[in-house]
C-alpha positions as CSV (number, residue, x, y, z in Angstrom):
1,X,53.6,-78.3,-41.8
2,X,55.3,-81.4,-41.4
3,X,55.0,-83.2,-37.4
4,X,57.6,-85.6,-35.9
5,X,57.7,-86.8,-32.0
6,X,60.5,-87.3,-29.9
7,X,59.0,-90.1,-27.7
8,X,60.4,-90.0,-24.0
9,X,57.5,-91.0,-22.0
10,X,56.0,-87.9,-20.0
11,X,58.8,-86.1,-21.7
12,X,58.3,-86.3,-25.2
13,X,57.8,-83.3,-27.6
14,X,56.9,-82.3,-31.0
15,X,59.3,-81.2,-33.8
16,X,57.1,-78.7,-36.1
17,X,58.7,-78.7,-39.3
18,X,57.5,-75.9,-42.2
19,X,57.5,-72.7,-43.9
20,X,56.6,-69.5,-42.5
21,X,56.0,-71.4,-39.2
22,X,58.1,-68.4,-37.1
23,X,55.5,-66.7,-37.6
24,X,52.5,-68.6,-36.1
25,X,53.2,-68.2,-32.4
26,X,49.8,-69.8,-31.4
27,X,51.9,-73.0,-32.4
28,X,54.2,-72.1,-29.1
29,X,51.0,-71.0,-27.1
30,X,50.3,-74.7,-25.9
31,X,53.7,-75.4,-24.4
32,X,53.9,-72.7,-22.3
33,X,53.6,-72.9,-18.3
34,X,52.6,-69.5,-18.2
35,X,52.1,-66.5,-20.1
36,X,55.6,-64.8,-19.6
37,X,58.8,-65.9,-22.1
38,X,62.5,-64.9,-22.6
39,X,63.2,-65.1,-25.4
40,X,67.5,-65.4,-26.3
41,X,69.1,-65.0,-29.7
42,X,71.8,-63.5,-30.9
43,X,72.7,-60.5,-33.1
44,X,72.8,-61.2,-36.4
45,X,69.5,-63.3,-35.6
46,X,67.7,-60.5,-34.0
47,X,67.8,-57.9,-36.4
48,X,66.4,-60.0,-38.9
49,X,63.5,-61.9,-37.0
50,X,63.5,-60.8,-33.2
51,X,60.8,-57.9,-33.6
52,X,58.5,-59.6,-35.9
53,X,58.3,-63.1,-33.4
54,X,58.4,-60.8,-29.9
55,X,55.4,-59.4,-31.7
56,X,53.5,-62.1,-32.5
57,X,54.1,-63.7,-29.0
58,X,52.3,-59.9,-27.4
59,X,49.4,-60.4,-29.5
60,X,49.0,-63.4,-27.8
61,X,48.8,-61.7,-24.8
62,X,52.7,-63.2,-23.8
63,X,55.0,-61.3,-21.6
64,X,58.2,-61.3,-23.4
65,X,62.0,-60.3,-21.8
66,X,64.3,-60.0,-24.3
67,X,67.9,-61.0,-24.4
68,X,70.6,-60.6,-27.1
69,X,73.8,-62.5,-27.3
70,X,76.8,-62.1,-29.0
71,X,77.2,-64.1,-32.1
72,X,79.8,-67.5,-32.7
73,X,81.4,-70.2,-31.5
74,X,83.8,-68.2,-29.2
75,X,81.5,-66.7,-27.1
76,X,79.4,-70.1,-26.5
77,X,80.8,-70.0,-22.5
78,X,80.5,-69.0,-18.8
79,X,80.8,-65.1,-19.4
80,X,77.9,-65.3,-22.3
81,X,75.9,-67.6,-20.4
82,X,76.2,-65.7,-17.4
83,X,74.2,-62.5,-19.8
84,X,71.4,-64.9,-20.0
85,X,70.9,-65.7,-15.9
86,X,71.7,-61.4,-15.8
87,X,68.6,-60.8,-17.9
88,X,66.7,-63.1,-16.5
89,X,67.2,-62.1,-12.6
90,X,66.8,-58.6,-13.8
91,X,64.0,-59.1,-15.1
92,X,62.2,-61.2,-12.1
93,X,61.8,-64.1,-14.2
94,X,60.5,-67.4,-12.4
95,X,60.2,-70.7,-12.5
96,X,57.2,-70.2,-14.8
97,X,58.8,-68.7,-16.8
98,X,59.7,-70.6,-20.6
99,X,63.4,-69.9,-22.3
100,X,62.9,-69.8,-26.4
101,X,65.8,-70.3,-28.2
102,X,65.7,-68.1,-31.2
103,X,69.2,-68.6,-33.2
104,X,71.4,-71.5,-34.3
105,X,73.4,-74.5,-32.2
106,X,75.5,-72.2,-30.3
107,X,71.7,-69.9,-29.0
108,X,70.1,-73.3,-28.6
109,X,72.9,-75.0,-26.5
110,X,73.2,-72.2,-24.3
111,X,69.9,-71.4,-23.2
112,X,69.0,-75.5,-22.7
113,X,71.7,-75.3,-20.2
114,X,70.6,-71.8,-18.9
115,X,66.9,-73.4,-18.9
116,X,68.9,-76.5,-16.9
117,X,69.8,-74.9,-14.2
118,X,68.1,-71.1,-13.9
119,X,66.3,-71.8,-10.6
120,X,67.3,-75.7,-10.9
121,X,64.7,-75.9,-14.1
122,X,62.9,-74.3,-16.5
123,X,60.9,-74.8,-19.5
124,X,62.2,-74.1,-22.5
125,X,61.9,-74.6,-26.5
126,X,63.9,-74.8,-29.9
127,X,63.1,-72.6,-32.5
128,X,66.1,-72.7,-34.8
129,X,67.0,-71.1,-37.3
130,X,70.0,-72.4,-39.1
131,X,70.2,-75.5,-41.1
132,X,72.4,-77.4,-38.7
133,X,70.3,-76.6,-35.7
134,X,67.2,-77.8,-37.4
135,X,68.6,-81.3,-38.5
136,X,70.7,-81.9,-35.2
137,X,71.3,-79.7,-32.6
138,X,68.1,-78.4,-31.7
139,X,66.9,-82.2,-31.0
140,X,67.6,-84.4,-28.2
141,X,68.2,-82.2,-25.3
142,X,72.0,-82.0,-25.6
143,X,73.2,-78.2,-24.1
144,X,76.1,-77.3,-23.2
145,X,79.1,-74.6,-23.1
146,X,82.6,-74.7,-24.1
147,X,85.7,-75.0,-22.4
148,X,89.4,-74.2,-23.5
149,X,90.2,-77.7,-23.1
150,X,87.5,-79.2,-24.8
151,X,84.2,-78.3,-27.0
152,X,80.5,-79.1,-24.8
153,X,82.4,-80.3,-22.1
154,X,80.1,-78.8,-19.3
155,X,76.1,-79.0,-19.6
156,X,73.2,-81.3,-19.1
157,X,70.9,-83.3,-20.4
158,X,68.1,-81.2,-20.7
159,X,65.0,-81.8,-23.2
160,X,62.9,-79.0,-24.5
161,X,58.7,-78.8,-24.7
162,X,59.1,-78.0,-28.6
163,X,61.3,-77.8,-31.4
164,X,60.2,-75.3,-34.0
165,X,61.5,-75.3,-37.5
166,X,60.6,-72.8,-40.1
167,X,62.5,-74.0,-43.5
168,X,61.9,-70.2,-44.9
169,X,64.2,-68.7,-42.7
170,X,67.3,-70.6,-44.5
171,X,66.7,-68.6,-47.4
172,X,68.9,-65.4,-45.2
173,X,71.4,-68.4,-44.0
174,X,74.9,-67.7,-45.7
175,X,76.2,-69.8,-48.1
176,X,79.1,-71.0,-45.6
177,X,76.5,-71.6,-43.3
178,X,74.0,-74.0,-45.5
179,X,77.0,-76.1,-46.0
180,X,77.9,-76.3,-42.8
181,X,74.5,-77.9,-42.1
182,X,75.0,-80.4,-44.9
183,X,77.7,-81.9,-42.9
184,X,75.0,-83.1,-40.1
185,X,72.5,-84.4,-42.9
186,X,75.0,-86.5,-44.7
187,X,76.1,-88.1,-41.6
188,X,72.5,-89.8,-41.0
189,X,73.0,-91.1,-44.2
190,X,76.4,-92.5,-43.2
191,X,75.5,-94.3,-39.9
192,X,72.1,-95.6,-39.9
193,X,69.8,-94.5,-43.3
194,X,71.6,-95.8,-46.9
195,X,68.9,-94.9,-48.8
196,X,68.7,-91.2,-47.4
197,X,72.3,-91.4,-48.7
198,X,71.5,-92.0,-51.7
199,X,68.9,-89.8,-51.6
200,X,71.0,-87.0,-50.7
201,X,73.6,-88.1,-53.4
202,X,71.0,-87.6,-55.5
203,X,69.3,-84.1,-54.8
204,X,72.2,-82.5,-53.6
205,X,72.1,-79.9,-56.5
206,X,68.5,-79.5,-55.4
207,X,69.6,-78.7,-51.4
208,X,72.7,-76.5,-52.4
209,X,70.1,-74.4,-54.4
210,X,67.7,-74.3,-51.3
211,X,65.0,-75.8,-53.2
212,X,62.1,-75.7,-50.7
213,X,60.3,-79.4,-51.1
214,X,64.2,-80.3,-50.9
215,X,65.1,-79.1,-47.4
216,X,61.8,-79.3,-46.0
217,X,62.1,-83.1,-47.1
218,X,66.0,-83.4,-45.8
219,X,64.9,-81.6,-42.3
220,X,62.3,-84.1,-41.5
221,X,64.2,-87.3,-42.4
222,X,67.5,-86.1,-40.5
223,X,65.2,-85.2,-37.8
224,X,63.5,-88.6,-37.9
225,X,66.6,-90.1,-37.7
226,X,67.6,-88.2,-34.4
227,X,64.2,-88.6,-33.1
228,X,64.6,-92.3,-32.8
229,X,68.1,-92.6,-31.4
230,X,67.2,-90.2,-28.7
231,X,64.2,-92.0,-27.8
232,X,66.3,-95.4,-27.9
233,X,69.3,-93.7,-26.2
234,X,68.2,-90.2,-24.6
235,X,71.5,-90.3,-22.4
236,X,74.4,-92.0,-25.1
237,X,74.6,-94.8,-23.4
238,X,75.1,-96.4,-26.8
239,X,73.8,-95.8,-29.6
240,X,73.0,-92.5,-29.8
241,X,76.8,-92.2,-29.4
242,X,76.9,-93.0,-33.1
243,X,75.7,-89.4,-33.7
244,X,79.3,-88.3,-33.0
245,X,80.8,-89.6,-36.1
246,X,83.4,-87.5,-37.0
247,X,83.0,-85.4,-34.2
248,X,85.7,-86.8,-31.7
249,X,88.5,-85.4,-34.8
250,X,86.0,-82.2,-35.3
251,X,86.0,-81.2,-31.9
252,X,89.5,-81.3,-31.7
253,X,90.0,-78.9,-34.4
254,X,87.5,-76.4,-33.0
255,X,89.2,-76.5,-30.1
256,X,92.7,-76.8,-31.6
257,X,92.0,-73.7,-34.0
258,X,90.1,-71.4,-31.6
259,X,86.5,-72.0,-31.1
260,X,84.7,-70.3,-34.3
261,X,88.1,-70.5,-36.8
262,X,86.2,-73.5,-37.9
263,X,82.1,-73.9,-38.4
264,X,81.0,-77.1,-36.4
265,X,79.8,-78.7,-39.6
266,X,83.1,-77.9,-41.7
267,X,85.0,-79.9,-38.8
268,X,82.9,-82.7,-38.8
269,X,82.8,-83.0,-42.6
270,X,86.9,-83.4,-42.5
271,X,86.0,-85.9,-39.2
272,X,84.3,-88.0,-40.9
273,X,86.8,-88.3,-43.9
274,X,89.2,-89.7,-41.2
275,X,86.9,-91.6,-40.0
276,X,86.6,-93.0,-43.0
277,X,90.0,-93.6,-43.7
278,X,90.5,-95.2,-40.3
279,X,87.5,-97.5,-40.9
280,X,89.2,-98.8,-44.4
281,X,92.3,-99.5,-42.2
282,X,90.6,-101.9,-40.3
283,X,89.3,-103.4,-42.9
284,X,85.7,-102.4,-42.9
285,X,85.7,-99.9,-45.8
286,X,87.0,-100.4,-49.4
287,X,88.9,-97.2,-51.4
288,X,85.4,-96.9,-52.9
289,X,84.0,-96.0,-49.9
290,X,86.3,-93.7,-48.8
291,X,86.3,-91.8,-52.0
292,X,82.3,-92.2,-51.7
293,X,82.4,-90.0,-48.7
294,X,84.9,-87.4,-49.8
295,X,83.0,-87.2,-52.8
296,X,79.6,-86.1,-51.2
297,X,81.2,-83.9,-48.7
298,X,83.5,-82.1,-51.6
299,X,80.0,-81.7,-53.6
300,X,78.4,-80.2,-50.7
301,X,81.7,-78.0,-50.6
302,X,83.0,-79.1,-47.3
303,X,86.6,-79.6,-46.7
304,X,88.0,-83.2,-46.6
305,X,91.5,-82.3,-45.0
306,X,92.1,-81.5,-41.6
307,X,93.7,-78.4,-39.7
308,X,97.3,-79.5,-39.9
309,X,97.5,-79.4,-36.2
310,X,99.9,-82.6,-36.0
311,X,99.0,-86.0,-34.8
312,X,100.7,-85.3,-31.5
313,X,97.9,-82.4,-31.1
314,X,95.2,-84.1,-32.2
315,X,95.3,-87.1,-29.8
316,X,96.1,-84.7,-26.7
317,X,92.7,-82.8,-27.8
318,X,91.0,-86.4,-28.2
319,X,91.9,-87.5,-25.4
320,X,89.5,-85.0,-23.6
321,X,86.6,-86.7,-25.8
322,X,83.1,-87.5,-23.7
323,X,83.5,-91.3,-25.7
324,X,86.5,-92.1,-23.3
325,X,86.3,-94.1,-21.3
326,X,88.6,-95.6,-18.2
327,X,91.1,-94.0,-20.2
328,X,90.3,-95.6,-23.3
329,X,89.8,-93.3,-26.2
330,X,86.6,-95.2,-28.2
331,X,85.8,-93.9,-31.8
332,X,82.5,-93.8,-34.1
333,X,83.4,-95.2,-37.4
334,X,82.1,-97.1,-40.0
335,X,81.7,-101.1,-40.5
336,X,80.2,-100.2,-44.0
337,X,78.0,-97.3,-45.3
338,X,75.2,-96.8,-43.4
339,X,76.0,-98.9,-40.3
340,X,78.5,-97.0,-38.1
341,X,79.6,-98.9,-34.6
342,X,81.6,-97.3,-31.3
343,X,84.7,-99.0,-31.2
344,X,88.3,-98.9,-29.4
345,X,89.7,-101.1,-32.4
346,X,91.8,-98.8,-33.5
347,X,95.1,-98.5,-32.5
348,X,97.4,-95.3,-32.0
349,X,99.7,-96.0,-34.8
350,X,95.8,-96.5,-37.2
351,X,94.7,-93.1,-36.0
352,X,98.0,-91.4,-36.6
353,X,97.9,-92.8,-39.9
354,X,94.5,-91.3,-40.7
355,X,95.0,-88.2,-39.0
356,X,98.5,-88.3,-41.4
357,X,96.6,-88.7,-44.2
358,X,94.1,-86.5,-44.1
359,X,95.6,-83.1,-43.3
C-alpha cells in the first residue's frame, strides 16, 4: 500500500493507494466519528462490491445505511441528491454519522456535497472506484451537482477524512471507462510534471493493458500531483485553477450534448487539443507540440475533435465557466509542455479559430 497526504493543516488527510485495499475496512475504522456509516454508490457499483465492503464494515462492529443511486452523468442533480438526504433522514442519521462514497466522480461529488450540507456538516470519505476518480476527482474536496446551464455549477468546498483507492477494482472498469481516466493522468503531465509525461508516453501500452505496477504507479504520481496544488491552492485561487485544462471546452460539450452523451475524460481529452491549438496561436506552442498532444491522447484512444456544436454554442456555454471572471472569460492553456498558466490572452476571433479547428 502506497500512502500520500493532502496537507491542509487540521484538515489534512491520507490517500491509501493499493490492491485489494476495499477490502480492509479496519483502514476506514480510524476516520470515523462514530460507529454508524452510509454508505452511497450506485448500481452498477453495488452489485459488484456493495455486499462484500457493507460486510466487512459489520464485522467491525459499524452500523451501516445503505443507499443506491442511479448511475451517470445525467442523474448527478437536485432530484438524485435529494435520494441521498431521503435515506439518510429515514434512517435517523446524525451528525455522527460518516458518508462513504463508494463509486466513481459523479458518487463521489454528490455525496461530498450531501456530506456539505446534511445537517450543515458531516464527515465523509472517498473510496473510488474508477480510474478518473482515483487520479482526480476523489482528491481535493471539490463536490458538486449539475445544472442545465452549466456542469458543477452548484457545491462546496468540502474535504474528505480519507481517500481510499484499491487499483484491483479497475480490472471490472470498462474499456471506455479506463480511457476516460487517461484523460485526467495525461493532463498532470501537460501542466506541471514533463517527466510523468514522458513517462506516460512511455508505458502507455503498459496502462491500456492494466498492468498492475503500471496504474498503481500512475495513481500515486497523478495523485501527488493534485495533492500539492490543493495544499498550495485548496480554494482555486490560482493555481490549482490549472487543473481545468481543457475543461472550460469539456464542460461545454457535456453540457452542450446532454450530460452523460460524453464521458468527462473524453471531453477533456478533445479540450485539451484545443487548448493546444489555441496555445500555438499565441505563440507558445510549436506544430510539434500540438501534434505531441493529439498523439498521446489518440494512443490512449481519446478523441481529439470536438462535438460540432458551433463556435457560437461553445462560447455561450463558456461563458457560464467558474474561471470568469468580471465578465472576462480566462482560459488554462499551455506556455510550453508541462507549464500551463490561466490567461485571458486569447482573443474571441483565437478561440473561434481553435474551436474551428478542432471539431
Amino acid at each position: 500500500m502506497r500512502t500520500l497526504n493532502v496537507e491542509l493543516d487540521e484538515r489534512s488527510y491520507p490517500i491509501r493507494i493499493g490492491s485489494g485495499v476495499l477490502a480492509d475496512s479496519g483502514l476506514i475504522l480510524p476516520y470515523l466519528k462514530s460507529k454508524r456509516v452510509a454508505v452511497v454508490t450506485n448500481d452498477v457499483v453495488g452489485p459488484l462490491y456493495l455486499a462484500d465492503f457493507v460486510a466487512g464494515l459489520r464485522k467491525q462492529g459499524i452500523s451501516v445505511t445503505q443507499i443506491v443511486l442511479p448511475d451517470g452523468e445525467a442523474h448527478k442533480d437536485w432530484p438524485t441528491l435529494n435520494l441521498i438526504f431521503d435515506g439518510l433522514l429515514g434512517e435517523h442519521c446524525d451528525r455522527s454519522t460518516t458518508l462513504i462514497a463508494l463509486g466513481g466522480g459523479v458518487v463521489g461529488d454528490m455525496v461530498g456535497f450531501a456530506a456539505a450540507t446534511y445537517q450543515r456538516g458531516v464527515p465523509f470519505i472517498q473510496v473510488p472506484t474508477t480510474l478518473l476518480s482515483q487520479v482526480d476527482s476523489s482528491v481535493g474536496g471539490k463536490t458538486a451537482i449539475n445544472h442545465p446551464l452549466g456542469k458543477n455549477m452548484i457545491g462546496a468546498f468540502y474535504q474528505p477524512k480519507l481517500v481510499l483507492a484499491d487499483t484491483s477494482v479497475l480490472n471490472t472498469l470498462p474499456d471506455r471507462e479506463l480511457r476516460a481516466g487517461m484523460a485526467e493522468i495525461i493532463k498532470y503531465g501537460l501542466i506541471r510534471d514533463l517527466p510523468f509525461l514522458e513517462w506516460i508516453e512511455s508505458n502507455l501500452e503498459r496502462l491500456m493493458a492494466r498492468d498492475p505496477a503500471a496504474l498503481a504507479e500512475a495513481v500515486e504520481r497523478s495523485c501527488r500531483n493534485k495533492a500539492e496544488v490543493v495544499a498550495a491552492d485548496e480554494t482555486e485561487q490560482g493555481e490549482r485553477a490549472t487543473l481545468n485544462l481543457g475543461h472550460t471546452f469539456g464542460h461545454a460539450i457535456e453540457t452542450g450534448l446532454g450530460y452523460g452523451a460524453w464521458l468527462h475524460g473524453e471531453a477533456v481529452a478533445a479540450g485539451a487539443v484545443m487548448a493546444a491549438d489555441l496555445s500555438r496561436r499565441l505563440g507558445w506552442l510549436s506544430d510539434a507540440d500540438v501534434a505531441r498532444v493529439r498523439e498521446i491522447h489518440l494512443r490512449a484512444g481519446l478523441p481529439v475533435k470536438g462535438a460540432p456544436l458551433g463556435a457560437d454554442r461553445y462560447l455561450e456555454l463558456m461563458a457560464h465557466d467558474k474561471k470568469v471572471s468580471d465578465g472576462t472569460l480566462r482560459l488554462v492553456l499551455l506556455k510550453q509542455i508541462g507549464r500551463a498558466v490561466i490567461t485571458s490572452e486569447a482573443t474571441n476571433s483565437d478561440i473561434r479559430a481553435s474551436i474551428d479547428a478542432c471539431c
